[in-house]
GUSE-452959 format. One record per residue: residue in three letters; x, y, z of N, C-alpha, C in turn. Coordinates in steps of 0.02 Angstrom, whole numbers, padded with zeros to 5 digits, always signed. Each point is the difference from the previous one (the first is absolute). Layout:
BEGIN
ALAXYZXYZXYZ ...
% end
This chain:
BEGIN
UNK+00042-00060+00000-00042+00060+00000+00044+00063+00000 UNK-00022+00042-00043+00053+00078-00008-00037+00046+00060 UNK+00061+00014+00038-00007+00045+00049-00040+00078-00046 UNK-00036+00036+00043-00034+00042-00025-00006+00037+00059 UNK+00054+00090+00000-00008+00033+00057-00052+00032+00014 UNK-00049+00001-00044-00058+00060-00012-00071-00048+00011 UNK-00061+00001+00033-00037-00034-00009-00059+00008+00040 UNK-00074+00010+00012-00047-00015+00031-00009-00031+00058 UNK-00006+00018+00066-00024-00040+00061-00028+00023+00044 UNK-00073-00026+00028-00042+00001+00016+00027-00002+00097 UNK-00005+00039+00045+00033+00039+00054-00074-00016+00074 UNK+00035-00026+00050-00071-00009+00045-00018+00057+00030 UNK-00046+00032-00006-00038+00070+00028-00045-00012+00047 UNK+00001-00034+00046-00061+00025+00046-00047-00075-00016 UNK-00060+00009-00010-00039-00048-00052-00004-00021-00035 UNK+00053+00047-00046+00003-00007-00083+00069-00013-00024 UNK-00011+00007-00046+00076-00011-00041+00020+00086-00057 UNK+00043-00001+00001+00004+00043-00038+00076+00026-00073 UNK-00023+00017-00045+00041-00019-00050+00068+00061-00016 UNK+00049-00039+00005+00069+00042-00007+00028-00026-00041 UNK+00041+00049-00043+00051-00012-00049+00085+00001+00020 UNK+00007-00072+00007+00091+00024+00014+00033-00005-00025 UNK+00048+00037+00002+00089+00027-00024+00039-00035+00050 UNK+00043-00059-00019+00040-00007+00040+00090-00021-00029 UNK+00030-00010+00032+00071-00031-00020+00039-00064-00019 UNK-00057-00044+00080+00038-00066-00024-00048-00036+00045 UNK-00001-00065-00027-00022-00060+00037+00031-00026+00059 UNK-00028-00025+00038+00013-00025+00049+00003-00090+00020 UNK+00027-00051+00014-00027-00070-00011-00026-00028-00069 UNK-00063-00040+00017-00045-00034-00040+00077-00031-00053 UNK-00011+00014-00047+00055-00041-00063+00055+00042-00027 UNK-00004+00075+00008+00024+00039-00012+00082+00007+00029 UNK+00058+00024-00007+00064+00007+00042-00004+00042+00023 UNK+00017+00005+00079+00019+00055+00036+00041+00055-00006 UNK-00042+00064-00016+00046+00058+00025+00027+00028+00063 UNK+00054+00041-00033+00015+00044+00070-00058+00050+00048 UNK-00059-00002-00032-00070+00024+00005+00005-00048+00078 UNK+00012-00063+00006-00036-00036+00026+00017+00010+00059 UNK+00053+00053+00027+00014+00024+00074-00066+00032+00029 UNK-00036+00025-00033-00087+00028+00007-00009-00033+00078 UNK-00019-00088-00079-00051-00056+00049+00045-00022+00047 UNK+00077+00000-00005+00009-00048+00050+00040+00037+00084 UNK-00021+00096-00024-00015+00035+00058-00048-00008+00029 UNK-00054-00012-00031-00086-00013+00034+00007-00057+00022 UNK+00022-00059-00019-00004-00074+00025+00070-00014+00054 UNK+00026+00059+00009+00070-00014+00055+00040-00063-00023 UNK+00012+00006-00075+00047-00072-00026+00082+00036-00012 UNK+00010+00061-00001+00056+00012-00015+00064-00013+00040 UNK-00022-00023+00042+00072-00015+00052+00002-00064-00021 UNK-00041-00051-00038+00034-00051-00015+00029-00004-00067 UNK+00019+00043-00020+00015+00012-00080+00094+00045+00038 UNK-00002+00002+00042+00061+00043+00001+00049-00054+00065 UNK+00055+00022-00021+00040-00049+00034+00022+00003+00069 UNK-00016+00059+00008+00011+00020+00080-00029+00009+00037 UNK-00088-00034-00030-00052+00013+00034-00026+00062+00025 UNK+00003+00067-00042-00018+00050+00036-00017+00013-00080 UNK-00064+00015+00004-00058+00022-00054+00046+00067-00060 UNK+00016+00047+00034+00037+00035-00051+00064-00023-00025 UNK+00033-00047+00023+00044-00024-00060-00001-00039-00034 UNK-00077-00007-00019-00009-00058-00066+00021+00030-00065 UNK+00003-00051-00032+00004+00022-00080-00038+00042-00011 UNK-00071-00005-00001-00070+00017-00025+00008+00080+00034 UNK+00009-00003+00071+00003+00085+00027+00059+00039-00027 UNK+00049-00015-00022+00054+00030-00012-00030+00018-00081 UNK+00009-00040-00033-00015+00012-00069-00045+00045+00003 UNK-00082-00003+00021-00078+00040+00010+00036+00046-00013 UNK+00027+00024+00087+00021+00063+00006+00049+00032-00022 UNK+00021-00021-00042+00045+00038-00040-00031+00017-00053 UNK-00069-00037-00027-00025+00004-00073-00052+00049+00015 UNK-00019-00008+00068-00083+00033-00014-00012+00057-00019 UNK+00035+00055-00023-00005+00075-00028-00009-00042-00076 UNK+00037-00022-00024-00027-00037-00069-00081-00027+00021 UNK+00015-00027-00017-00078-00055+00031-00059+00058+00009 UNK+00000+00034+00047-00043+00058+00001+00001+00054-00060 UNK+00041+00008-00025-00005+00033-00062-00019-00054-00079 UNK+00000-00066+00015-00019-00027-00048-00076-00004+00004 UNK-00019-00004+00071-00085-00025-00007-00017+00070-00019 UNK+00035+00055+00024-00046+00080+00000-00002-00002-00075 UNK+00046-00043-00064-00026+00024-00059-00017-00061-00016 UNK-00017-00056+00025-00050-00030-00032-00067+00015+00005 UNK-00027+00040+00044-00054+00027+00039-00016+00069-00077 UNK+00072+00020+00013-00029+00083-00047+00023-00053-00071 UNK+00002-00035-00021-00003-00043-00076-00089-00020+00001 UNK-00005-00047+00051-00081-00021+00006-00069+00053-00009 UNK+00040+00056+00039-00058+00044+00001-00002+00058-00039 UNK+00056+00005-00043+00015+00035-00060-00011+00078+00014 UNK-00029+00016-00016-00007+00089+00018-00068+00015+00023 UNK-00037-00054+00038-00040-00002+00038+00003+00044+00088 UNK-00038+00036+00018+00015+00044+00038-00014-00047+00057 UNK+00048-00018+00051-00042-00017+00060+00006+00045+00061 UNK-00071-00005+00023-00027+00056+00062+00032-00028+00078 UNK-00002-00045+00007+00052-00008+00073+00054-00069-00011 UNK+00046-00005+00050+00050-00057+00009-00006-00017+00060 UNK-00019-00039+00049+00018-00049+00047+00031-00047+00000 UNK+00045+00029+00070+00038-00070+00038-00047-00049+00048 UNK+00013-00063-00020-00031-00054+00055+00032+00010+00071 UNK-00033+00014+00056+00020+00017+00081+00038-00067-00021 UNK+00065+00011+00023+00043-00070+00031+00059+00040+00053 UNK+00004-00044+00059+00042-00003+00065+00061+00010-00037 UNK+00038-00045-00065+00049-00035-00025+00031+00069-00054 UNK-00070+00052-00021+00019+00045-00046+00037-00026-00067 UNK+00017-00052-00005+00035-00059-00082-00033+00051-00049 UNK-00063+00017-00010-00032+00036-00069+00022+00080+00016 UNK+00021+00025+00040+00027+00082-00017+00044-00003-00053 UNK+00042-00026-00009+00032+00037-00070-00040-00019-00049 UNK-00048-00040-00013-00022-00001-00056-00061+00058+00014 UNK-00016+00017+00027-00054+00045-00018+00022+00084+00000 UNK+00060+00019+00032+00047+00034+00003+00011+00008-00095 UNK+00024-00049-00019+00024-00011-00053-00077+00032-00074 UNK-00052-00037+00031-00065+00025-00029-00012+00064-00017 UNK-00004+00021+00075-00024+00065+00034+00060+00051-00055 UNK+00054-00009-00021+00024+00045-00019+00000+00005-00084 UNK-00028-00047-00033-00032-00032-00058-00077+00055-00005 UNK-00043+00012+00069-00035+00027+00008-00034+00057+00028 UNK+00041+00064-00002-00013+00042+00059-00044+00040-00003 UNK-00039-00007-00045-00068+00035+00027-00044-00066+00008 UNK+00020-00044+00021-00049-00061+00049-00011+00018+00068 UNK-00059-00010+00029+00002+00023+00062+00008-00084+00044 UNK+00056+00003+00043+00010-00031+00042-00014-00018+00054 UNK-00052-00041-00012-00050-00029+00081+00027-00044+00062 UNK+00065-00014-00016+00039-00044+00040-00021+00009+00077 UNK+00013+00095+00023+00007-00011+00066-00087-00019+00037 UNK-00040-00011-00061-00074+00019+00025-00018-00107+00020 UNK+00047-00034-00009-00001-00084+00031+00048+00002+00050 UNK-00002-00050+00031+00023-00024+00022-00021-00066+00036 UNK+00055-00043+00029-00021-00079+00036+00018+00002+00065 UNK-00059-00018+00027+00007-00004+00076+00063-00045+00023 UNK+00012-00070-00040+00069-00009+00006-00019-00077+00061 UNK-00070-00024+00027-00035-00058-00004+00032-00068-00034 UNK-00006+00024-00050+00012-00063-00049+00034+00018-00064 UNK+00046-00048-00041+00010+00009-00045-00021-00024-00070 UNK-00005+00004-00054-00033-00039-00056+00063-00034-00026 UNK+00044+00004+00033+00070-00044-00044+00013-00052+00037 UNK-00040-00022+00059-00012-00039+00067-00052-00038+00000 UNK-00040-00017-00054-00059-00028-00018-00058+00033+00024 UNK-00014+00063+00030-00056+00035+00009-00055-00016-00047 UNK-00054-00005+00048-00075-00002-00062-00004+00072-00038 UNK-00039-00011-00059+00002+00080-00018-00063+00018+00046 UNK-00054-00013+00051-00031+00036+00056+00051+00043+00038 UNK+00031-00047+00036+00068+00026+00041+00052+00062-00016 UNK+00008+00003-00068+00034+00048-00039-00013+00073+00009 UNK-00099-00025-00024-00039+00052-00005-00005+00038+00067 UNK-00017-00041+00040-00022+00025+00073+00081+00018+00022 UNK+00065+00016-00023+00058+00019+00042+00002+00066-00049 UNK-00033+00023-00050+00030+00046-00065-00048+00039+00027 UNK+00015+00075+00010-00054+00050+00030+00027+00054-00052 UNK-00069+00047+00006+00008+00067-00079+00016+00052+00055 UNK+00037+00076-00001-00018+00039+00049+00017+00063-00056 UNK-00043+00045+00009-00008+00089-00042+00019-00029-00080 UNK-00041-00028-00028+00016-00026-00076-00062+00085-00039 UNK+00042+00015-00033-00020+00035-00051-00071-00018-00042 UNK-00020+00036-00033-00057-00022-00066+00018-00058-00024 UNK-00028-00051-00011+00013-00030-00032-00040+00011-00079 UNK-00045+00007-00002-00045-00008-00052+00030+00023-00067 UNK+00052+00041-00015+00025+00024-00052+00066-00055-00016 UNK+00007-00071+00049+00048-00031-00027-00005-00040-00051 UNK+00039-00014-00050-00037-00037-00064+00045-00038-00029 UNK+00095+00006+00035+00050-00048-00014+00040+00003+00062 UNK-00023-00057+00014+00053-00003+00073+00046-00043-00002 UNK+00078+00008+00034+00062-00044-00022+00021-00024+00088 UNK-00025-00072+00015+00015-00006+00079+00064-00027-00028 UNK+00055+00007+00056+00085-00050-00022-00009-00062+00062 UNK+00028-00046+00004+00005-00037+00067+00062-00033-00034 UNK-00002-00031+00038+00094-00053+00005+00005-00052-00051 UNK-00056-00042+00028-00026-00074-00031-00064+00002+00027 UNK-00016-00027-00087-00087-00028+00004-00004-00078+00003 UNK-00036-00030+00082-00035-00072+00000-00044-00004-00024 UNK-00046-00007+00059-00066-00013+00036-00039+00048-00018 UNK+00025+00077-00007-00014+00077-00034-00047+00019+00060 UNK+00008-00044+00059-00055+00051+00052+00035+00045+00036 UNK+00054+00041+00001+00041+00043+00028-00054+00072-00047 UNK+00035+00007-00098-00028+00025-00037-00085-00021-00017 UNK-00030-00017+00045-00066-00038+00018-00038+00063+00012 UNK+00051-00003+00092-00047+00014+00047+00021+00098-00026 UNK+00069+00027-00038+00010+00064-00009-00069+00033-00042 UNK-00021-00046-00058-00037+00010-00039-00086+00001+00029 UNK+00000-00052+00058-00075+00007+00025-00001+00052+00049 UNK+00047+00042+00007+00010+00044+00078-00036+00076-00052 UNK+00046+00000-00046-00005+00051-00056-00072+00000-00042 UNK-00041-00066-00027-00061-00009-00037-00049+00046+00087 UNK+00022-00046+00041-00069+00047+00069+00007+00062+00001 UNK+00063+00024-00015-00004+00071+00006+00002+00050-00057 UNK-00053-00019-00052+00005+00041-00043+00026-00010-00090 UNK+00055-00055+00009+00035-00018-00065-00056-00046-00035 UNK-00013+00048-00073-00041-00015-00052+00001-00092-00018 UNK-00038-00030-00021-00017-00055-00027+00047-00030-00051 UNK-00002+00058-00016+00003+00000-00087+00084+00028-00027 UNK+00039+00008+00082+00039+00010-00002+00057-00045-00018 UNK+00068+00000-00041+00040-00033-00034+00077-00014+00044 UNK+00014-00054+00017+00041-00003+00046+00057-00070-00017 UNK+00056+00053-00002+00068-00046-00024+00007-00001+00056 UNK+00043-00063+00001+00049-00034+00052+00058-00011+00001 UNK+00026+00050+00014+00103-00002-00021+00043-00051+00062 UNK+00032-00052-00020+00001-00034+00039+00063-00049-00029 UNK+00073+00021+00051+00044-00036-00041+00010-00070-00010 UNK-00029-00048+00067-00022-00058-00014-00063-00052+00030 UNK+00003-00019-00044-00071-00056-00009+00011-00079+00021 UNK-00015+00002+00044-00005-00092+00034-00090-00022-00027 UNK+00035-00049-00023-00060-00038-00001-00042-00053+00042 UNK-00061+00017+00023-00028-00051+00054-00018-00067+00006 UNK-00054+00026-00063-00008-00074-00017+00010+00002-00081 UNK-00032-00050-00032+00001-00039-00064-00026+00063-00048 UNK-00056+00016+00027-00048+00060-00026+00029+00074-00010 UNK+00043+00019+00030+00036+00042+00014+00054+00011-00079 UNK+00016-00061-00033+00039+00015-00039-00025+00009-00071 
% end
């Protein structure tokens, strides 16, 4: 099967599901070979100290390499994002609340791709409960992700959320059902910039 970074997926909201377009970099597992991407997942899953020889998480391969690449990396997704969306205007950029912060340079990287986007970042945040990279239900997600002084929404009509890595998608779930209660249109169009993609199950790919 040909890897394909660009593609349709359906995101848990609340009750519903809801439909996002993502931009991403690289695969994760399933059949695909591992990138240097893959320091993401295996910060969220606490595997990097067994990948390094001295047992201490930052001197793995995977962290050394990342971090030396990730100003690349963040400037590659910011123009796969402005390639996808061509000279399409988008009205805000969100960051996914994370403890871990992994998606600031990429939305950093966005945000400057976009500066008359208005930036809703500081208007989420996560109570910090639970995590979605920890097997959280997307209920659990929802109920830790709170909205506070969010702007109009009603005039949004292209929204660009960034996060780290897309699973389960109830992290970018519960951002998107916090935002639909308060205002963000229906009918509104929403990329998912996202440097890597694990796959969950079978369906997923």
């Amino acid at each position: 099967m040909t890897w394909n970074p660009r593609f349709r997926r359906q995101v848990p909201t609340g009750n519903q599901a809801t439909d996002v377009h993502v931009v991403s970099l690289a695969p994760h597992g399933s059949a695909y070979p591992v990138s240097r991407l893959a320091y993401l997942q295996y910060v969220r899953s606490g595997m990097l100290k067994v990948f390094s020889t001295t047992g201490q998480a930052e001197d793995s391969t995977y962290s050394i390499q990342y971090l030396a690449n990730v100003a690349s990396y963040a400037a590659c997704l910011a123009s796969a994002v402005e390639q996808e969306l061509g000279g399409e205007i988008v009205d805000a950029i969100l960051e996914v609340p994370s403890s871990r912060d992994l998606n600031k340079p990429y939305t950093q990287a966005i945000l400057s791709r976009y500066p008359n986007a208005v930036n809703l970042t500081k208007h989420l945040k996560r109570l910090g409960s639970v995590k979605s990279g920890e097997g959280a239900s997307s209920a659990e997600v929802l109920a830790d992700t709170i909205a506070m002084d969010l702007p109009p929404l009603e005039n949004i009509h292209k929204l660009v959320i960034v996060d780290d890595v897309l699973g389960s998608g109830n992290a970018v779930g519960a951002v998107i059902a916090r935002l639909q209660n308060s205002g963000l249109p229906d009918t509104c169009q929403i990329c998912l910039a996202v440097p890597l993609v694990v796959f969950t199950t079978d369906s997923d790919v």
